[in-house]
ROROVEX-37033 format. One record per residue (C-alpha): residue number from 1; residue in one letter; x negated, y negated, z. Coordinates in nm, 3 decimals. Last residue first. Layout:
% residues N
ATOM   k r      px      py      pz
ATOM NUM a       X       Y       Z
...
% end
This chain:
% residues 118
ATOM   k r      px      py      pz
ATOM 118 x   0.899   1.444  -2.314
ATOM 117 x   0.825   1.766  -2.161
ATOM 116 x   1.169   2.024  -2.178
ATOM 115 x   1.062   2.311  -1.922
ATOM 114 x   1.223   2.680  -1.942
ATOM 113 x   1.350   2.967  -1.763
ATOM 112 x   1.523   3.231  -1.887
ATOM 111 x   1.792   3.446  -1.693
ATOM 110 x   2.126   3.372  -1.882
ATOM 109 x   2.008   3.015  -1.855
ATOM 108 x   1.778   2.755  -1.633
ATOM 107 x   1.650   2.458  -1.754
ATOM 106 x   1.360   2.222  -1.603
ATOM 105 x   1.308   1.876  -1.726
ATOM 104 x   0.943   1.703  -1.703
ATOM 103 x   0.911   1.359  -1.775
ATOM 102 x   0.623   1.128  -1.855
ATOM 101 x   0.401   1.373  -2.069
ATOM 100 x   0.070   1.271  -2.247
ATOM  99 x  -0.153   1.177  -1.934
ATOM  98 x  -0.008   1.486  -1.787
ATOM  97 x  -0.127   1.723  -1.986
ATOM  96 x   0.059   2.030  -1.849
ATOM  95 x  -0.228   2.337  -1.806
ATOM  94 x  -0.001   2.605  -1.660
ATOM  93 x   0.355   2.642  -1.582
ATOM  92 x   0.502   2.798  -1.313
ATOM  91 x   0.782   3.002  -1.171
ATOM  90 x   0.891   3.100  -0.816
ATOM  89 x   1.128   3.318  -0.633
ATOM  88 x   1.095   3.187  -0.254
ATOM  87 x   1.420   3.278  -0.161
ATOM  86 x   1.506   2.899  -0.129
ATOM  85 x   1.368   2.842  -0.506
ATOM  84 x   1.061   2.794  -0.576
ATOM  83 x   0.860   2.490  -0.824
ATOM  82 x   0.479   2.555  -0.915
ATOM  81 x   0.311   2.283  -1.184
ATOM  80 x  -0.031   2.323  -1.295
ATOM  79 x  -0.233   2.022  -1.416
ATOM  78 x  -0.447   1.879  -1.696
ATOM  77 x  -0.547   1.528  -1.674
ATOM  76 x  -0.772   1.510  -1.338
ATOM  75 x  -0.914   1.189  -1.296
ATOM  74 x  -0.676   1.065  -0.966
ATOM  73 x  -0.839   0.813  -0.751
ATOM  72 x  -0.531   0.591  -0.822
ATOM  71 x  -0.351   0.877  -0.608
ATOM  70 x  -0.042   1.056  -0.812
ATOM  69 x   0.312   1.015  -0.849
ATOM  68 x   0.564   1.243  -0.857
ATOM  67 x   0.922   1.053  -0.940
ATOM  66 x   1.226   1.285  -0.851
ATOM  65 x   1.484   1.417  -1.024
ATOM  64 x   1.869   1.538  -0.926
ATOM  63 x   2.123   1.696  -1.167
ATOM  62 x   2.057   2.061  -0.964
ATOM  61 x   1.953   1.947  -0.599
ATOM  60 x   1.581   1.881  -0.531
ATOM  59 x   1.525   1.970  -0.179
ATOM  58 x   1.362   1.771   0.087
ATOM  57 x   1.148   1.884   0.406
ATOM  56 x   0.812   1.844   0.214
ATOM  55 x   0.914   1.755  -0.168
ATOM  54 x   0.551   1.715  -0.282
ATOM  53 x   0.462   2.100  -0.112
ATOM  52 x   0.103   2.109  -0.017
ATOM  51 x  -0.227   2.215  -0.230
ATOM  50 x  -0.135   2.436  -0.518
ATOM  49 x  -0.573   2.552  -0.449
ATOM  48 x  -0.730   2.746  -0.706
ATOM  47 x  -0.794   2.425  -0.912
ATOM  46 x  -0.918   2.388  -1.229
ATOM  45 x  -0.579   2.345  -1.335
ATOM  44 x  -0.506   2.065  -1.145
ATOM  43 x  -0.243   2.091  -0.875
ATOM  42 x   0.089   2.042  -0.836
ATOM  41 x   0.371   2.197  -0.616
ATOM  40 x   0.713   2.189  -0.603
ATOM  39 x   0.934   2.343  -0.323
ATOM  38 x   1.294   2.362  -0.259
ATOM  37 x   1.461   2.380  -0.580
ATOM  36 x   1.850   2.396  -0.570
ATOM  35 x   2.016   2.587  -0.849
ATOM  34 x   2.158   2.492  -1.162
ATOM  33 x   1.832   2.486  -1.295
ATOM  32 x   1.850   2.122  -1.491
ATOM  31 x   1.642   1.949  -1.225
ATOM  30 x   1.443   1.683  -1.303
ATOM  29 x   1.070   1.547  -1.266
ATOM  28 x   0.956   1.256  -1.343
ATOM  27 x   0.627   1.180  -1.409
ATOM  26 x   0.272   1.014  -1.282
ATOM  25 x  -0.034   1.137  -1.436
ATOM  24 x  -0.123   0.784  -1.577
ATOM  23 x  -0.093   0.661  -1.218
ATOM  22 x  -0.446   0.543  -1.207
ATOM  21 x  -0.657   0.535  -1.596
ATOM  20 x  -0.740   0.827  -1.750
ATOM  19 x  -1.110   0.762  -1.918
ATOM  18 x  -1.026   0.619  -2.285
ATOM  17 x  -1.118   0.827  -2.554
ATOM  16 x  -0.781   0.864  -2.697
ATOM  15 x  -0.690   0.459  -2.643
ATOM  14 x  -0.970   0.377  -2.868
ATOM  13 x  -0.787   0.583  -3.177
ATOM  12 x  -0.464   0.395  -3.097
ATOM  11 x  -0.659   0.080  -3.092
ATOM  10 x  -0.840   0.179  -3.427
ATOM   9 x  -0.553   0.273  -3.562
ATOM   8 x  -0.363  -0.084  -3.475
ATOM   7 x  -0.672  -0.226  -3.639
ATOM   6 x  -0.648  -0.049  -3.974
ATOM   5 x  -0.283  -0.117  -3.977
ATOM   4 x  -0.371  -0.490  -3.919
ATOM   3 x  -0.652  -0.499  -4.176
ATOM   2 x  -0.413  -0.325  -4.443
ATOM   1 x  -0.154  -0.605  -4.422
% end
């Protein structure tokens, strides 16, 4: 009994160190605003650049999510998330570890803003 807990810790202690691995930054992303997003960006934090607009000519209704997925070639874990609405009023959130969260929930309520990461 005590060899296979010490194993399965040793796996889940192996996993930590492991390089990220393609598609581990994929999530979900929903809409909980109550308003219509129309542009969501990504980018890792290091970066200086939000790069271009994931939904392109679609909008993410309130109820709605999309899957964001990510290139194979893709190292980066940490990353920035940008969303706007259509008058181009904008929040973010900084330095997501996106090898540790799978879905990403925004809220909207009496004027505050949040994200739920699961």
């Amino acid at each position: 009994m005590f060899r296979g807990i010490l194993g399965a810790a040793l796996l889940a202690a192996v996993t930590f160190v492991l390089p990220a691995r393609a598609g581990d930054q994929d999530f979900t992303l929903v809409n909980r605003t109550g308003v219509e997003i129309h542009k969501v960006y990504a980018s890792p934090h290091s970066s200086d650049d939000w790069e271009e607009d994931i939904l392109g000519d679609d909008t993410l209704s309130d109820g709605e999510s999309v899957n964001i997925t990510f290139s194979p070639k893709e190292r980066a874990a940490m990353w920035d998330l940008r969303v706007e609405d259509s008058d181009g009023n904008f929040i973010t959130w900084e330095s997501l570890d996106l090898l540790q969260i799978s879905r990403v929930t925004l809220h909207y309520k009496k004027g505050k803003v949040w994200a739920t990461l699961d």
